[in-house]
Structures are given as structure tokens and as C-alpha cells.
C-alpha positions as CSV (number, residue, x, y, z in Angstrom):
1,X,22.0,13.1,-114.4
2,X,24.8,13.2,-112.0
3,X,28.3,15.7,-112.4
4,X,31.1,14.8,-110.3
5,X,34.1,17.6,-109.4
6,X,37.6,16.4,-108.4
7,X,40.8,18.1,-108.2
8,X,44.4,18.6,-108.0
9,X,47.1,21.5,-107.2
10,X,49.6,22.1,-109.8
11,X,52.9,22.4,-109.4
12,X,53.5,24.7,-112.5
13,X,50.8,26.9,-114.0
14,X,48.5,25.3,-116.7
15,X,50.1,22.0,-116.6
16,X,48.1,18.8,-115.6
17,X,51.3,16.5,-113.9
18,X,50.2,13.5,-115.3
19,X,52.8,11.5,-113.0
20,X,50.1,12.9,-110.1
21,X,47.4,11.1,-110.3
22,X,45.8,11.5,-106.8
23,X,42.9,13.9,-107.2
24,X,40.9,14.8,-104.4
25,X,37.0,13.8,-105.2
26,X,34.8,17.0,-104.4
27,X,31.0,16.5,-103.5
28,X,29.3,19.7,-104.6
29,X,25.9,21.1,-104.6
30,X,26.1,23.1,-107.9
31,X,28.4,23.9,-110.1
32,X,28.6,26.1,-113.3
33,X,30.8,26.5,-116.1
34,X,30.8,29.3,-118.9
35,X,33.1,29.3,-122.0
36,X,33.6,33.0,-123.2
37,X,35.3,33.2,-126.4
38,X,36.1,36.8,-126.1
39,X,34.4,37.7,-130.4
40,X,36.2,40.6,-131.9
41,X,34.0,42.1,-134.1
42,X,35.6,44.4,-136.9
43,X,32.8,47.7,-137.5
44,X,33.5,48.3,-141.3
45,X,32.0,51.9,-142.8
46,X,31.4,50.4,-146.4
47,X,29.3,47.4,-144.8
48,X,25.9,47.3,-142.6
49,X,26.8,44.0,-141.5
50,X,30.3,42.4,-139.6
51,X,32.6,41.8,-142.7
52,X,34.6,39.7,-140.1
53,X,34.9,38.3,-136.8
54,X,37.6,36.6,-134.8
55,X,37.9,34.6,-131.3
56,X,40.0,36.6,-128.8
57,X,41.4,35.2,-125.2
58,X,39.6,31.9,-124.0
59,X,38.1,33.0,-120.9
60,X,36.3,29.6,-119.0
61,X,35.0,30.6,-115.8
62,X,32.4,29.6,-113.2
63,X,31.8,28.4,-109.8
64,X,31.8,25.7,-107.5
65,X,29.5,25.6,-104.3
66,X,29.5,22.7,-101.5
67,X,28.8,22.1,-97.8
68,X,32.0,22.8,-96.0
69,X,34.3,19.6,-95.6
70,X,37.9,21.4,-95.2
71,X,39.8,18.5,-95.3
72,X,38.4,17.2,-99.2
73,X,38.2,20.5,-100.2
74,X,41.9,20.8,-99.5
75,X,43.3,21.9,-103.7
76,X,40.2,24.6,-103.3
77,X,41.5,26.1,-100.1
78,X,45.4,25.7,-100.8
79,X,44.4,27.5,-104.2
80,X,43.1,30.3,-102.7
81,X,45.3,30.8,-99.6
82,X,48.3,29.5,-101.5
83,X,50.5,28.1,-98.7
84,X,49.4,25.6,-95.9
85,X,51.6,23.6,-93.2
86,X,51.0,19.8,-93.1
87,X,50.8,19.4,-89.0
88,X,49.6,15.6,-88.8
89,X,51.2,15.7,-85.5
90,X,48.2,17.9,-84.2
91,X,46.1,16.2,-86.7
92,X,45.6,19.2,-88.6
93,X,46.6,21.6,-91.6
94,X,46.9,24.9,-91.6
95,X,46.4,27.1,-94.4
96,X,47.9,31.0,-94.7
97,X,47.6,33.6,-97.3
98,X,50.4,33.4,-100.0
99,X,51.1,33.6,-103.5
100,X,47.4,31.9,-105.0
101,X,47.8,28.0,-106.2
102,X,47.1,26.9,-109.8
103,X,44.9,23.7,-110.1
104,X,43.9,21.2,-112.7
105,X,40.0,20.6,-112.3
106,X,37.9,17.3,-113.6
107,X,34.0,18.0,-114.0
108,X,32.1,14.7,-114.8
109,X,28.9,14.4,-116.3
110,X,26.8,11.5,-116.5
111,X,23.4,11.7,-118.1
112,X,21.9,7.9,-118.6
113,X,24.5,5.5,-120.0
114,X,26.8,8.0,-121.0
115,X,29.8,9.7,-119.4
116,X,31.7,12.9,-120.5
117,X,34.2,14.3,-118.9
118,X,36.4,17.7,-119.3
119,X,39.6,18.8,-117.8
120,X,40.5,22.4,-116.6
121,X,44.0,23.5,-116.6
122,X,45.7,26.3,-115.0
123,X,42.4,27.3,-112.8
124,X,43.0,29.7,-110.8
125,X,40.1,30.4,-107.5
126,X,39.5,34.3,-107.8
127,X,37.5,34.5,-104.5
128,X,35.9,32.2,-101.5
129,X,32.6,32.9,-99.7
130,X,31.3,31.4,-96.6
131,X,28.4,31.2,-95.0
132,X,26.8,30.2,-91.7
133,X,23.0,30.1,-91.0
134,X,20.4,28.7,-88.9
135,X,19.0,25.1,-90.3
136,X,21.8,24.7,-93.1
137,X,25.3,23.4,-93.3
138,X,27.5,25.3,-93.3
139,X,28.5,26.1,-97.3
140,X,31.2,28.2,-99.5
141,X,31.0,29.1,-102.7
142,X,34.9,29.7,-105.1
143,X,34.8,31.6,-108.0
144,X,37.5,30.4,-110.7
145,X,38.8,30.8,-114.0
146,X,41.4,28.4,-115.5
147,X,43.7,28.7,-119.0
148,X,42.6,25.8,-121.1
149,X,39.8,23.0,-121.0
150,X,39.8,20.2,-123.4
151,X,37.6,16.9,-123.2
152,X,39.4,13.7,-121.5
153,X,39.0,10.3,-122.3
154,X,42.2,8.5,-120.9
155,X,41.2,9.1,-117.0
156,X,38.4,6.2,-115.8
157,X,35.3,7.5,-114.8
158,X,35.5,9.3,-111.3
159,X,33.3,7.5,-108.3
160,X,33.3,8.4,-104.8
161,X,33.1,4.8,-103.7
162,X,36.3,3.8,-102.0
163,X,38.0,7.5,-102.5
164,X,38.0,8.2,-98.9
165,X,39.3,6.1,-95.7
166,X,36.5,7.7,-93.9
167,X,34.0,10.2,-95.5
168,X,34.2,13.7,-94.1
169,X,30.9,14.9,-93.2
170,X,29.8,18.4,-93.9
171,X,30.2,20.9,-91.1
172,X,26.8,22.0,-89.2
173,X,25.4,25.2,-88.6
174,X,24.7,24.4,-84.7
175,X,27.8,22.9,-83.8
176,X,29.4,26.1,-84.7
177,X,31.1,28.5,-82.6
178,X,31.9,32.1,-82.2
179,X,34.7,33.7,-79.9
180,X,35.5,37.2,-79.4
181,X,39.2,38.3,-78.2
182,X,40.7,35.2,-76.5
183,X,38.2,34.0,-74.3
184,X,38.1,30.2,-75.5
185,X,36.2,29.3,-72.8
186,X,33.0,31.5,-73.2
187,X,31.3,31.6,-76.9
188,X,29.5,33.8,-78.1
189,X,26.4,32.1,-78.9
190,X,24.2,35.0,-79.5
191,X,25.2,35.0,-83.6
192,X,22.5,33.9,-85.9
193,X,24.1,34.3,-89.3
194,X,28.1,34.7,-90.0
195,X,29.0,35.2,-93.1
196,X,33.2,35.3,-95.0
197,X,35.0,36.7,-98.0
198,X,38.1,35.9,-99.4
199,X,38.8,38.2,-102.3
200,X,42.5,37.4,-103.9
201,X,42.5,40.2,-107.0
202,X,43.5,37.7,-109.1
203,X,44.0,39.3,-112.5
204,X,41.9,37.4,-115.3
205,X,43.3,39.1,-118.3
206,X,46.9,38.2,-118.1
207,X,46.9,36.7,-122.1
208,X,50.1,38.5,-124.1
209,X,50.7,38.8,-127.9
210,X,51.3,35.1,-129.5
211,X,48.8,33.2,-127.3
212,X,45.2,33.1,-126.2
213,X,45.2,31.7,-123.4
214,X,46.4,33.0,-120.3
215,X,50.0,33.0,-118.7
216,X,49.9,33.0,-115.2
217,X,48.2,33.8,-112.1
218,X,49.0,37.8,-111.2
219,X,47.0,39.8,-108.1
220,X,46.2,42.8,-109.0
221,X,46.2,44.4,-105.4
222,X,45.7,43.4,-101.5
223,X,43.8,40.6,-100.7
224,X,40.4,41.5,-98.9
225,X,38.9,39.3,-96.6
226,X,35.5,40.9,-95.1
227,X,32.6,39.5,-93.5
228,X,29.0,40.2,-91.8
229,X,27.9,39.2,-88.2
230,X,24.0,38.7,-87.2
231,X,23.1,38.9,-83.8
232,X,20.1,38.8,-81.2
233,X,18.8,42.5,-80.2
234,X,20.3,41.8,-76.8
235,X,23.9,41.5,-77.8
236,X,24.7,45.3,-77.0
237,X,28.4,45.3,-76.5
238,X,29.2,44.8,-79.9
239,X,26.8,47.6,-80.8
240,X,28.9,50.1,-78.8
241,X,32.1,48.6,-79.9
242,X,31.3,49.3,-83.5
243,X,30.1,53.0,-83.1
244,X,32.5,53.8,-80.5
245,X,35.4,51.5,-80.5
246,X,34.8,50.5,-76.9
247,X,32.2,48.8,-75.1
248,X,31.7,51.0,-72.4
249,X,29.9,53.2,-74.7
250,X,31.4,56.8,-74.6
251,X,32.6,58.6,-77.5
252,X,35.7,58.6,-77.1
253,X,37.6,61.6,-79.2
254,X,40.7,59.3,-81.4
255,X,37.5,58.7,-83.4
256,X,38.1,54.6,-83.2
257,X,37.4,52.0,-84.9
258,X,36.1,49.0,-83.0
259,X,38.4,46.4,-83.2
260,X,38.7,41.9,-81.8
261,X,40.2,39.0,-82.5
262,X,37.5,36.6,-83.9
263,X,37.4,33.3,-84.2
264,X,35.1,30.5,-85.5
265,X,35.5,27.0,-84.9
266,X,33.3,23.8,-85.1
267,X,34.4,20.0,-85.0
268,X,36.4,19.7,-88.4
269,X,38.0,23.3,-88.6
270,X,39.1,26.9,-87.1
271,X,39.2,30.2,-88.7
272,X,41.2,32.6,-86.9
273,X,41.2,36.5,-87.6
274,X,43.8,37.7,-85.8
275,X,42.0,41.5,-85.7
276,X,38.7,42.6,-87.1
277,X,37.7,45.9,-87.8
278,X,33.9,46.9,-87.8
279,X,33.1,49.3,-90.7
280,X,29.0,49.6,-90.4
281,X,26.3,48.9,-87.5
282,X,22.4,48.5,-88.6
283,X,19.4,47.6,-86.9
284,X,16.2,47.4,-87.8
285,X,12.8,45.5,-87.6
286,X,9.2,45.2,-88.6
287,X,6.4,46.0,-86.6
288,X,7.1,44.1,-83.4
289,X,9.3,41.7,-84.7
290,X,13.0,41.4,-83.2
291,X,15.4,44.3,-83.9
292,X,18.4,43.1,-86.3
293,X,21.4,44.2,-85.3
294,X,24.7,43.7,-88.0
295,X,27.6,44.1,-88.3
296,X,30.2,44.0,-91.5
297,X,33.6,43.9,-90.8
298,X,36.9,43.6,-92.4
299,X,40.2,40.9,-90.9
300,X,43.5,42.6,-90.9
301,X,46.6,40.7,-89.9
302,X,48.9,41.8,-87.1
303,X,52.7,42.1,-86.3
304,X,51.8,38.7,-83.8
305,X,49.5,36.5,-86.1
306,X,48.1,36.1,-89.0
307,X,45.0,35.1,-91.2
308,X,44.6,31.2,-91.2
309,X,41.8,28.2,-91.7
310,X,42.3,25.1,-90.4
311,X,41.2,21.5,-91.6
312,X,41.0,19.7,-88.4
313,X,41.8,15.6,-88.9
314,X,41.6,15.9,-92.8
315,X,40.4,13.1,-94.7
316,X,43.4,12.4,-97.5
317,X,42.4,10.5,-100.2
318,X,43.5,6.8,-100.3
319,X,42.9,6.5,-104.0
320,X,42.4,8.7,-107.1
């Protein structure tokens, strides 16, 4: 059995633009889908048993998880960010946080001989996750929803062969790198394990009277973007910066939060947060096993800079 994810970005919400036929193929590592049909169950006092029953909002959900290739994952990362600049002079785009992206979504399944396929509408990518560990690639995880799915038989069966000029390889754990402030010349290669959230509030019961499926993509507060650092036992600095907002280690008496920019690049992207705040500091270890030291943190933007990931020489598709 093989399933096979590819996708597009709308142009308006829950409509698959048919005169766009260029989806982006998308090699995944699992993916899940879940159709809730949202029962109402009417509670009669004359009856020990539901007289009646009716669907309510169609709810499909689920998740898609891949190694990290930012330039075919481009309708993922423009749906969540919502606004990217196309910079093919620097080889490059560039994606910022704006309204959240509608996309239509193909899953493919192929179990022996035979091929199904449905399509998502309207899907909407609630939240992004990223991680970076020792002896993986580098992977993310988005959590979406969409208005409508519906079987589709007039789109040929999707292949990866030929998609891609070039295949993008996945991005590596070791080739990887951490900076603190702006000092792009000296990494910090102390981290063990980084990890990202993007969390967009997107609003998944937006269905009014008339219809059951849903109208539109609405956040429903601020987006949050928060994260975890690992280190060795000897990276101290950062300790003291997160309990006392400095790294010279004295409690200072503003009561400070410890605050960098941080940025994480390898050979096909950048992440930049223009500020971090740290919000805990742990450590621990078993027996004499080396001491843990964390730290969670959350990205703010700034009055200079803002929030961005970029796909460095993105691999466009050359066919659909």
C-alpha cells in the first residue's frame, strides 16, 4: 500500500480552481485523516432509546507529518503563515505571518491494483510543529481541517516521477545551526534538541444556519509561536539569562525576562525570531548521567523585524 499527499493554495475559500492545475507533490511520512459527522442525538422522556438522530457540521480533520523540504512543502507553509515574498533573485522565499491560506488537498491511496483518491477543500492548517534531534531529519508535523471532501476520479493518478526538476532532499539534523543575537559567525553548537510551534487559533466551528459545512477561515486570538531548547550541562550563559535576564548572573531588581534574537538555519532554509523570551529553566539527571538543562521559550516580533521561514533555492514543480 502506498498514499501519496499533494497540494495547492486556494485563491478563494473552499473552492478547488480547476483552471490551476499545478499541485505541489508532498512526500510524507504519515498521514491521518478523521471524518466527524458531528451526531445530534435527541434525549426523548417517553423513550429509553434515541427516537432520532441527525448529522451536524462535517468536521474532517487530521495531520500530515514529513521530513522538512521547505521548498515542496511550499501550500503547507504559505497556509499557515499566510503571506510569503517570491525573492528568486536571492534564490529564496520568504514567508511572514498573515491572514492563514485556504488549500485544496489530494490524498492518494493505492492498495494492489487499485487507486482511490479524495479531494479536500477549503483546508485550513490550524498549527505547525517542528522538530530537530540528534540522528533524525529534521521533521514537522500540520494539523488541518478542511470544509468539504468528496472522492475524485477526473485527476490521473498522482506520481512523483518527473514532478520535480531536481528532488529536494530532506533537511538534516547535523547540518543544522543555532545562532544567538547576531553573531552569524559563531554558532552555537552546544543544542542537542530544538524544537517549534506555530499555533494560528484558527476557529474550527465557523458553520452558520443553512449549511454544514464551514464558511471561512476566522482566528480566534494571537498567533503563538513557542519552542524548547536542549543543551549540554556546560552551556551556562543561557542558564543565567533565563533566571536572571542577563548573563552575568546577578539578580537584577526590574525582575527581567531573559530575552535574544534566535535563529536556525541549515542548507535549504532560515528561521528567524526576531526576539525570544524564556519562560522556564530545568535541569536534571540520573545518577551520574549528564545534567539536562532546557529551556522553553516563546518568539515575539519587534518594531524592526518580524517572524519569518525561509525556503532557500525552492524546488517548483515543473509539472502537476
Amino acid at each position: 500500500m502506498t498514499r501519496v499527499v499533494a497540494a495547492k493554495i486556494e485563491t478563494e475559500y473552499g473552492v478547488d480552481d480547476t483552471e490551476n492545475t499545478l499541485y505541489y507533490p508532498i512526500r510524507v511520512t504519515d498521514i491521518s485523516e478523521e471524518f466527524n459527522r458531528n451526531e445530534m442525538v435527541e434525549e426523548a422522556t417517553d423513550r429509553y432509546i434515541t427516537p432520532f438522530v441527525s448529522a451536524g457540521g462535517l468536521a474532517p480533520s487530521g495531520s500530515i507529518d514529513g521530513n522538512f523540504r521547505p521548498g515542496a512543502m511550499h501550500p503547507l507553509l504559505l497556509g499557515v503563515m499566510g503571506m510569503y515574498e517570491d525573492d528568486t533573485g536571492n534564490e529564496k522565499y520568504v514567508y511572514t505571518l498573515g491572514s492563514p491560506r485556504s488549500a485544496t488537498v489530494i490524498i492518494q491511496d493505492t492498495v494492489e491494483n487499485i487507486t482511490e483518491k479524495r479531494i479536500f477543500t477549503g483546508v485550513g492548517f490550524s498549527s505547525m510543529d517542528m522538530s530537530f534531534s540528534v540522528n533524525e531529519f529534521i521533521t514537522c508535523s500540520f494539523n488541518w481541517f478542511a470544509q468539504n471532501y468528496a472522492p475524485e476520479t477526473a485527476l490521473s493518478a498522482l506520481s512523483f516521477e518527473g514532478a520535480y526538476a531536481e528532488h529536494e532532499q530532506p533537511s538534516v539534523f547535523w547540518d543544522a545551526r543555532l545562532y544567538i543575537n547576531d553573531d552569524t559567525e559563531n554558532p552555537l553548537l552546544v543544542f542537542k534538541d530544538v524544537s517549534l510551534n506555530i499555533e494560528r487559533g484558527l476557529d474550527e466551528e465557523q458553520f452558520v444556519i443553512g449549511s454544514h459545512y464551514r464558511q471561512r477561515l476566522v482566528r480566534t486570538g494571537q498567533t503563538e509561536i513557542t519552542g524548547s531548547i536542549q543543551v549540554g550541562e556546560w552551556e551556562r550563559d543561557e542558564l543565567k539569562r533565563a533566571l536572571y535576564g542577563t548573563v552575568d548572573g546577578v539578580n537584577t531588581t526590574n525582575n527581567v525576562l531573559g530575552n535574544l534574537k534566535l535563529v536556525i538555519s541549515g542548507s535549504n532554509f532560515k528561521i528567524t525570531c526576531p526576539k525570544i523570551i524564556y519562560n522556564t529553566a530545568s535541569r536534571s539527571s540520573t545518577g551520574v548521567a549528564e545534567i539536562d538543562t532546557s529551556f522553553d521559550f516563546r518568539v515575539l516580533d519587534t518594531e524592526d523585524a518580524e517572524f519569518t521561514i525561509e525556503a532557500l533555492n525552492p524546488t517548483v514543480p515543473t509539472s502537476s
